[in-house]
Gaussian input, Z-matrix of N, CA and C with variables (Angstrom, degrees):
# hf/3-21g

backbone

0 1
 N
 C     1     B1
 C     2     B2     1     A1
 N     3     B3     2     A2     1     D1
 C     4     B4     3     A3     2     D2
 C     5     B5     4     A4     3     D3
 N     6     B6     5     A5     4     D4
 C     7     B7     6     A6     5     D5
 C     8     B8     7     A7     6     D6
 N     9     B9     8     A8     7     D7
 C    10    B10     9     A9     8     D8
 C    11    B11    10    A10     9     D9
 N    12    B12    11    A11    10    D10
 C    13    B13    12    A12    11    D11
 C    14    B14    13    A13    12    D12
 N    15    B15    14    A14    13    D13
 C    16    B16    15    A15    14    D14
 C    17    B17    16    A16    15    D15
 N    18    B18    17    A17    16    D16
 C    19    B19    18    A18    17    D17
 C    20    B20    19    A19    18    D18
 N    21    B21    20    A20    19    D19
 C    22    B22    21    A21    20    D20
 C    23    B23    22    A22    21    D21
 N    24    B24    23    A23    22    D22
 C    25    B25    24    A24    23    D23
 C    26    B26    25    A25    24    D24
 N    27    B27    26    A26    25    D25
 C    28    B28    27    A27    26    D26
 C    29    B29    28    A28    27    D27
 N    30    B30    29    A29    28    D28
 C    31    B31    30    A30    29    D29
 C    32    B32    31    A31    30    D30
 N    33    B33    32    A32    31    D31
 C    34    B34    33    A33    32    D32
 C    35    B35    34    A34    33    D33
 N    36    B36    35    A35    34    D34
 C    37    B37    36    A36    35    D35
 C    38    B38    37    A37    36    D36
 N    39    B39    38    A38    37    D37
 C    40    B40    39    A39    38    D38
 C    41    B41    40    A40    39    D39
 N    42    B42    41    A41    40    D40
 C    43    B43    42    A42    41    D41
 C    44    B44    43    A43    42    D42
 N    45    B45    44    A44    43    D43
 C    46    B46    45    A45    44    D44
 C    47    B47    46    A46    45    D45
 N    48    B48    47    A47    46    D46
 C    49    B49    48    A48    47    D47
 C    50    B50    49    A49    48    D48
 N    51    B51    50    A50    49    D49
 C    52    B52    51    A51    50    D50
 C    53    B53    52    A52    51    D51
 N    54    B54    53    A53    52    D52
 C    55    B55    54    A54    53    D53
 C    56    B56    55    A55    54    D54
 N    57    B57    56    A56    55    D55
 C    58    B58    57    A57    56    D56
 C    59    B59    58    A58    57    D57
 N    60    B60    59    A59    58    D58
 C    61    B61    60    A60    59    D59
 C    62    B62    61    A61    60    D60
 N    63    B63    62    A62    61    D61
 C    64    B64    63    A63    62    D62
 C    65    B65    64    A64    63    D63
 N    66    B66    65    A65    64    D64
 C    67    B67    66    A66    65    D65
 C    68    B68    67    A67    66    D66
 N    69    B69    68    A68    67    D67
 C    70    B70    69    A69    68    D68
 C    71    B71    70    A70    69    D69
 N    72    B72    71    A71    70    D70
 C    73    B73    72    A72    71    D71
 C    74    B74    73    A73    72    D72
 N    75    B75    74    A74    73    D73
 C    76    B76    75    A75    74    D74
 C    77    B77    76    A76    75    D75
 N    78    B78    77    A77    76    D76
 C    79    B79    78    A78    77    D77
 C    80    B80    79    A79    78    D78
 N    81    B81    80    A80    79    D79
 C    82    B82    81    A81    80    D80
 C    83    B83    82    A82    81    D81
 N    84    B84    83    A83    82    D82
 C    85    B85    84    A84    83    D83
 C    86    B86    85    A85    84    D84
 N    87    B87    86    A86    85    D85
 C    88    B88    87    A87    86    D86
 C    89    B89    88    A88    87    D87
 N    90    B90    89    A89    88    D88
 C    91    B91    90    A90    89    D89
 C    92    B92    91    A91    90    D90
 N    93    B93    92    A92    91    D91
 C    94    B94    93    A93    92    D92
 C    95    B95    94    A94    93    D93
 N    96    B96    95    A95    94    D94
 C    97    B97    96    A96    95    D95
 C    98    B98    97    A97    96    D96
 N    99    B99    98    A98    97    D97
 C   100   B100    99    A99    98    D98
 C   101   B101   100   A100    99    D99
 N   102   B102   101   A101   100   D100
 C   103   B103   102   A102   101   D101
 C   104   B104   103   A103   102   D102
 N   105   B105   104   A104   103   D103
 C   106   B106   105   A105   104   D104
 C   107   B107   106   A106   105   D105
 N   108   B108   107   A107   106   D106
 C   109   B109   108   A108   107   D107
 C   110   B110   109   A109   108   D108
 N   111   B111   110   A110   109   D109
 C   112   B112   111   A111   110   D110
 C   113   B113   112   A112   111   D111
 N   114   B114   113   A113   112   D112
 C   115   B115   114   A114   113   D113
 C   116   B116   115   A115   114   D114
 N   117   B117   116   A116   115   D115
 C   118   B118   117   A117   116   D116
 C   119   B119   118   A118   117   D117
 N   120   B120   119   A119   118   D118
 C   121   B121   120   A120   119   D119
 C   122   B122   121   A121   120   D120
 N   123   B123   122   A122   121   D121
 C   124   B124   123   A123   122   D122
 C   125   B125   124   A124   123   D123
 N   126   B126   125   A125   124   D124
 C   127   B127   126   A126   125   D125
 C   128   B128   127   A127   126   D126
 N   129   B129   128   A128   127   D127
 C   130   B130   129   A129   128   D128
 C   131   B131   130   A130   129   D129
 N   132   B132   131   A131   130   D130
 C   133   B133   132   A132   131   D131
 C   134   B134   133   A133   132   D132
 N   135   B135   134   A134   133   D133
 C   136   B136   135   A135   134   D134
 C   137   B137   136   A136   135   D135
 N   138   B138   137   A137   136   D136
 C   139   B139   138   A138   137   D137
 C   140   B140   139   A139   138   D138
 N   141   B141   140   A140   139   D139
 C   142   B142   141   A141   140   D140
 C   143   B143   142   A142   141   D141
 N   144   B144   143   A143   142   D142
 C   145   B145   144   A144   143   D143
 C   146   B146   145   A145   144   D144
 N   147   B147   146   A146   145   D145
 C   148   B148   147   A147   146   D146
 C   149   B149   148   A148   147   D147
 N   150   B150   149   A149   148   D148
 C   151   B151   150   A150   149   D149
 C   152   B152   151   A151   150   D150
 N   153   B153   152   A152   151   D151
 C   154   B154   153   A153   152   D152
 C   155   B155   154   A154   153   D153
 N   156   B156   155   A155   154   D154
 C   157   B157   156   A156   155   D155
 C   158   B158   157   A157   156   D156
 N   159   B159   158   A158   157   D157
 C   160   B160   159   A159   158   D158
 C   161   B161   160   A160   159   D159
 N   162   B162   161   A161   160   D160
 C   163   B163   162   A162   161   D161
 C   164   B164   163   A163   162   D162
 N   165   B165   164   A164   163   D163
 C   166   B166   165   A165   164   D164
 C   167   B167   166   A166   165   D165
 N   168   B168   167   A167   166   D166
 C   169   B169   168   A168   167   D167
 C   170   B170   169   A169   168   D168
 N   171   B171   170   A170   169   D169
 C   172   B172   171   A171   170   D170
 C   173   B173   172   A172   171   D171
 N   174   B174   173   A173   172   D172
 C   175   B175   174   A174   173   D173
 C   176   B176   175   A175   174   D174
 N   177   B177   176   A176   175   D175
 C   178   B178   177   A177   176   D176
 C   179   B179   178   A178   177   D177
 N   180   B180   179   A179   178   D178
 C   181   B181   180   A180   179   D179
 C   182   B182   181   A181   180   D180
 N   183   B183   182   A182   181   D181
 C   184   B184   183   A183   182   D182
 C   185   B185   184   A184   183   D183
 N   186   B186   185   A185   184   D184
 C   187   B187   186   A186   185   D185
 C   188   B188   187   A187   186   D186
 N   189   B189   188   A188   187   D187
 C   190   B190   189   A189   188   D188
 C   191   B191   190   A190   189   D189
 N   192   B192   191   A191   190   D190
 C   193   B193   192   A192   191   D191
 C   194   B194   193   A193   192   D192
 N   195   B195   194   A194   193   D193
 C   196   B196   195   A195   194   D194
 C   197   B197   196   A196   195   D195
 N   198   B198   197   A197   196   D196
 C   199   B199   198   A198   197   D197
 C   200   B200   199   A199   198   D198
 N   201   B201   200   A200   199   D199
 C   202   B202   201   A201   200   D200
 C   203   B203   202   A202   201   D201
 N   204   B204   203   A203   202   D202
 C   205   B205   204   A204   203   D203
 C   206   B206   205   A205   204   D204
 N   207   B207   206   A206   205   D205
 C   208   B208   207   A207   206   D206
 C   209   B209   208   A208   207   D207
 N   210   B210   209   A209   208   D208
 C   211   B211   210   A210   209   D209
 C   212   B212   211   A211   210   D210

   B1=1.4537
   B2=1.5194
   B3=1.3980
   B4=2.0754
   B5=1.3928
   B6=1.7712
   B7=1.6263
   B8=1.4493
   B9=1.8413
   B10=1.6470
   B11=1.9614
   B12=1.2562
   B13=1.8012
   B14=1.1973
   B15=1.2246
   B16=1.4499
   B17=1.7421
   B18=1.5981
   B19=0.8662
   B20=1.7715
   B21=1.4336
   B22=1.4747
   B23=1.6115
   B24=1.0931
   B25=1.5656
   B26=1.7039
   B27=1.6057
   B28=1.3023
   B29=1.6017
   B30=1.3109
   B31=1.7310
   B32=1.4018
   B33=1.2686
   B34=1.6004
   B35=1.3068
   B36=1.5110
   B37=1.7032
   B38=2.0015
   B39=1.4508
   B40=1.4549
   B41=1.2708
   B42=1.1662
   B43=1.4925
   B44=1.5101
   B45=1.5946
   B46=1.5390
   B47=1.7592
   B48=1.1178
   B49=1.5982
   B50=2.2241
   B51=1.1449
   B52=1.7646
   B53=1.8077
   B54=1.4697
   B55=1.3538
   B56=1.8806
   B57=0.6530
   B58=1.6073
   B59=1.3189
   B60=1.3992
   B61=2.1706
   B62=1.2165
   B63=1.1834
   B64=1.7339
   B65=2.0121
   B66=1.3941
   B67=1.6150
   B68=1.4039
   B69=1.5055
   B70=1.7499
   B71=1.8335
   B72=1.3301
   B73=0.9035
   B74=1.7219
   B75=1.4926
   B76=1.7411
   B77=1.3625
   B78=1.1244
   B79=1.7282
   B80=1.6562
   B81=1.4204
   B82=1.5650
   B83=1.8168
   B84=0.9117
   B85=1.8161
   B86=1.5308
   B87=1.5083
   B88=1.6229
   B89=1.2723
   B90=1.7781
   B91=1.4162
   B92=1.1345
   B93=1.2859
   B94=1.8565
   B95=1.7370
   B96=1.3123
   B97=2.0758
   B98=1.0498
   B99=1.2483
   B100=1.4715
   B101=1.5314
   B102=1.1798
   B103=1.1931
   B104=1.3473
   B105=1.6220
   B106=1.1262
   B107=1.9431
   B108=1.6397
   B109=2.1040
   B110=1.5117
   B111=1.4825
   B112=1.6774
   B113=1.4885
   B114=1.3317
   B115=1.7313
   B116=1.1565
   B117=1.1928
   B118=1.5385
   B119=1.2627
   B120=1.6053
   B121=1.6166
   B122=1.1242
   B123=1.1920
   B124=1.4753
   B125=1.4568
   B126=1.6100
   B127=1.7299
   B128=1.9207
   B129=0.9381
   B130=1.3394
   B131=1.7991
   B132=1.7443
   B133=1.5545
   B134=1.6525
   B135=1.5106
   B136=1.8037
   B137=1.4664
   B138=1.3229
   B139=1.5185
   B140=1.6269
   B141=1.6609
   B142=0.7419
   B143=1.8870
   B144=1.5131
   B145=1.2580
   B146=1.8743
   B147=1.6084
   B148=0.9428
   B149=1.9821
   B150=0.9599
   B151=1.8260
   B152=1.3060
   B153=1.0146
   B154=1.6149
   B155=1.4867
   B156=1.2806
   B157=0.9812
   B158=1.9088
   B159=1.5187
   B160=1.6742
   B161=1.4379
   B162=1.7350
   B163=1.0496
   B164=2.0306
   B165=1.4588
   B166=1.4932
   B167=1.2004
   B168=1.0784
   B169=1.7233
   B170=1.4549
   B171=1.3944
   B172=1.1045
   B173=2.0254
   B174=1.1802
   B175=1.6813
   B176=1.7213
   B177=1.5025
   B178=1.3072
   B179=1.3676
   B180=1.4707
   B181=1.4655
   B182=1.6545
   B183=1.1339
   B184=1.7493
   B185=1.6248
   B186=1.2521
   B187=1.8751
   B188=2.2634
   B189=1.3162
   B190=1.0072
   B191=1.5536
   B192=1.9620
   B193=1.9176
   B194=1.7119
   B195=1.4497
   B196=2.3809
   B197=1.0010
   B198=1.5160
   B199=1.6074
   B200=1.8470
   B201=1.3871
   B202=1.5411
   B203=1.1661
   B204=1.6833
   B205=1.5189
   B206=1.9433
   B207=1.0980
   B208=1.2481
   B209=1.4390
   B210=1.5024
   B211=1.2987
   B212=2.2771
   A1=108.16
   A2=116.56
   A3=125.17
   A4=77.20
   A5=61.69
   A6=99.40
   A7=96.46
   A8=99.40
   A9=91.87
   A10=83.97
   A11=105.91
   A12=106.59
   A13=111.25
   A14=101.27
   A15=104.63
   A16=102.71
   A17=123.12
   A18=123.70
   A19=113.94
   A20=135.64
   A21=126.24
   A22=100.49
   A23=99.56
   A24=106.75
   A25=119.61
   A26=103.48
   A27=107.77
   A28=106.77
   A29=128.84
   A30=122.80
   A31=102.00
   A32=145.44
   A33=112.68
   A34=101.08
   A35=101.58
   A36=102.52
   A37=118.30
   A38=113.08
   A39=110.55
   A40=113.43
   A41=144.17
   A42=150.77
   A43=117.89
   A44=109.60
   A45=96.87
   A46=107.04
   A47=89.11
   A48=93.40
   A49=103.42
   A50=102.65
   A51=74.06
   A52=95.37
   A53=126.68
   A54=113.54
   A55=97.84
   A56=122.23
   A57=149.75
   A58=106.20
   A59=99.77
   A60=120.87
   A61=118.03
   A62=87.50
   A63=103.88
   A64=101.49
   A65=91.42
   A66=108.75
   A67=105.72
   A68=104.51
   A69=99.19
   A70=124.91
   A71=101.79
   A72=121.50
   A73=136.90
   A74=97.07
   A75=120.78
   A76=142.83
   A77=136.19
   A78=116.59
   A79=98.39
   A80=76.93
   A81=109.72
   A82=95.26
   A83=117.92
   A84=138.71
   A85=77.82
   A86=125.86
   A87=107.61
   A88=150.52
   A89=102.63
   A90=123.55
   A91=123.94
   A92=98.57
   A93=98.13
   A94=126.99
   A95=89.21
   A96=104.38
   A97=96.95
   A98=115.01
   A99=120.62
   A100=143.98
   A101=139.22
   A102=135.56
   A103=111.18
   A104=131.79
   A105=135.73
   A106=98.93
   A107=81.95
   A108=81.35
   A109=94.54
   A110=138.25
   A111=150.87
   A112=78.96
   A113=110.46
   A114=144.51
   A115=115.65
   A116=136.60
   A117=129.38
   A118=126.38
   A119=139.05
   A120=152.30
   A121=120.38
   A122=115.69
   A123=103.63
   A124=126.20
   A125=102.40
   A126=120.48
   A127=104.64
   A128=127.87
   A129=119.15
   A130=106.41
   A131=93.49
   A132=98.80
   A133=122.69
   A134=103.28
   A135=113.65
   A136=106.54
   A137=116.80
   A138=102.63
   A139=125.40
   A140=118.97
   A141=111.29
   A142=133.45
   A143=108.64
   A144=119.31
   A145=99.79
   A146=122.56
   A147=110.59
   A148=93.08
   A149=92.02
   A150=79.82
   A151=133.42
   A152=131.75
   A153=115.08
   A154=110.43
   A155=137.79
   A156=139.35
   A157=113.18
   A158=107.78
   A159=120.92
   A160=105.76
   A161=126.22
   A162=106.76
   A163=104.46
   A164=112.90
   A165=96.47
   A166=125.10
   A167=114.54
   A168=106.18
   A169=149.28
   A170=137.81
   A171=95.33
   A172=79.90
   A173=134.29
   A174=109.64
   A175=96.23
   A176=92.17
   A177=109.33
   A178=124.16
   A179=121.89
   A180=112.89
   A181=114.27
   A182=108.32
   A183=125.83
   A184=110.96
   A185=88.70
   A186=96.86
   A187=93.74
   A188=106.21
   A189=97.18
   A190=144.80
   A191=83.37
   A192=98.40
   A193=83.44
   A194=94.18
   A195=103.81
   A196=91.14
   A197=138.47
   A198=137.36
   A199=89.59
   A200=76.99
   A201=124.38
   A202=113.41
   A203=103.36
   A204=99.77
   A205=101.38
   A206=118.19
   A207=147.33
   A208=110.50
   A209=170.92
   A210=142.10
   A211=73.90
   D1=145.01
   D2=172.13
   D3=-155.09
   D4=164.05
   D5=-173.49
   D6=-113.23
   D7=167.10
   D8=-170.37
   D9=-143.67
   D10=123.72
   D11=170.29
   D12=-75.75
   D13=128.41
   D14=-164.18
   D15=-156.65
   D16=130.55
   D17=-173.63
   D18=-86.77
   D19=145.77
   D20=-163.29
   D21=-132.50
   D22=106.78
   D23=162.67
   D24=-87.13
   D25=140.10
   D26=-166.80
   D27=-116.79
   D28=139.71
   D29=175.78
   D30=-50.34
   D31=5.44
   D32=163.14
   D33=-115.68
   D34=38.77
   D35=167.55
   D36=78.29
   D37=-11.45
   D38=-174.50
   D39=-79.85
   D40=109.74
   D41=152.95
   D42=-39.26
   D43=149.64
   D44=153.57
   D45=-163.23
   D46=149.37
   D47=-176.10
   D48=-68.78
   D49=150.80
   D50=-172.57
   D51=-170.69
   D52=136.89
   D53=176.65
   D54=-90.07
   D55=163.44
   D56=-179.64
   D57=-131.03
   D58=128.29
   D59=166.36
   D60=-100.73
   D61=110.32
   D62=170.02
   D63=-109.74
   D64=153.50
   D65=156.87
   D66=-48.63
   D67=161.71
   D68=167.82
   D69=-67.59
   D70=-30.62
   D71=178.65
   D72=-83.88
   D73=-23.06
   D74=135.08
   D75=-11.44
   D76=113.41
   D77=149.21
   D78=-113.15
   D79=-172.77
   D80=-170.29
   D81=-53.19
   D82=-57.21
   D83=-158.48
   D84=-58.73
   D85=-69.97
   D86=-173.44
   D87=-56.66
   D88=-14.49
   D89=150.45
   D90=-47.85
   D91=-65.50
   D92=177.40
   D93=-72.53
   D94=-5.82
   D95=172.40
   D96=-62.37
   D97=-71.78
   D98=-150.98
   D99=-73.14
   D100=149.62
   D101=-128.04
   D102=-81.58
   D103=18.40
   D104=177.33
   D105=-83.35
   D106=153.26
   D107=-173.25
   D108=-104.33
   D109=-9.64
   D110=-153.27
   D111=-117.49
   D112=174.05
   D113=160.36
   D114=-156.72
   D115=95.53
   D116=159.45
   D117=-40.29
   D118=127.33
   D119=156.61
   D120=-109.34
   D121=123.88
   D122=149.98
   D123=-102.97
   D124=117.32
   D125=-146.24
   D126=-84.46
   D127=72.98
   D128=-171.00
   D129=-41.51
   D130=133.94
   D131=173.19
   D132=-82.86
   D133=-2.74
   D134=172.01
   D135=-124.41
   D136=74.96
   D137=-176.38
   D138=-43.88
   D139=-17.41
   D140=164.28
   D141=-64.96
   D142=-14.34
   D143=-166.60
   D144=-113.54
   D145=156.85
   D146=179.55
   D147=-127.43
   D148=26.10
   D149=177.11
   D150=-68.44
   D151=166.83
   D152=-172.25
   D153=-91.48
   D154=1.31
   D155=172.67
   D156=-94.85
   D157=-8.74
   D158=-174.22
   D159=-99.26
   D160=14.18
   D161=-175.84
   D162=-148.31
   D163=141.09
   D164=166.46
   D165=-105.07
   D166=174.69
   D167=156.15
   D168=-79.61
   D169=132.47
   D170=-147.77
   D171=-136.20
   D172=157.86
   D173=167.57
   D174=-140.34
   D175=114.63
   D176=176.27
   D177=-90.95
   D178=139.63
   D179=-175.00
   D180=-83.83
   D181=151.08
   D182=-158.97
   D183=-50.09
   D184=-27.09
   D185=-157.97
   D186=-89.69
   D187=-15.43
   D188=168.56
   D189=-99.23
   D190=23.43
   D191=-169.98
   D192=-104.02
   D193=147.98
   D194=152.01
   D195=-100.66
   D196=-67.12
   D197=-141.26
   D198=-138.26
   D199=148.42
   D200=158.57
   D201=-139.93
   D202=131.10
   D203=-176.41
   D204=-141.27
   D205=130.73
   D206=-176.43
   D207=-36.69
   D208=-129.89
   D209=136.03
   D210=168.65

């Protein structure tokens, strides 16, 4: 399993800085292929900070992302 930083745009416009799990063997493009309707993030609450204590989890359903973007 890795994580990938990656910023997540949502249809009511809210952003978030956020790592995403992929397989090792994974990208980003196969996350969103696949037949899960949820995605797990963990959405950091200081985008400036990446510690594991600065961020929660949050699992948003598919139909409510526009962009994902790679970071």
């Amino acid at each position: 399993m890795k994580t990938l930083k990656v910023i997540v745009t949502l249809t009511d416009g809210r952003s978030y800085w956020a790592n995403a799990f992929l397989e090792d063997s994974d990208r980003l493009q196969d996350l969103l292929n696949d037949n899960r309707k949820f995605i797990p993030f963990n959405v950091f609450i200081d985008e400036r900070s990446t510690k594991a204590d600065t961020y929660r989890l949050m699992i948003i359903h598919k139909d409510s992302i526009t962009t994902i973007e790679e970071r």
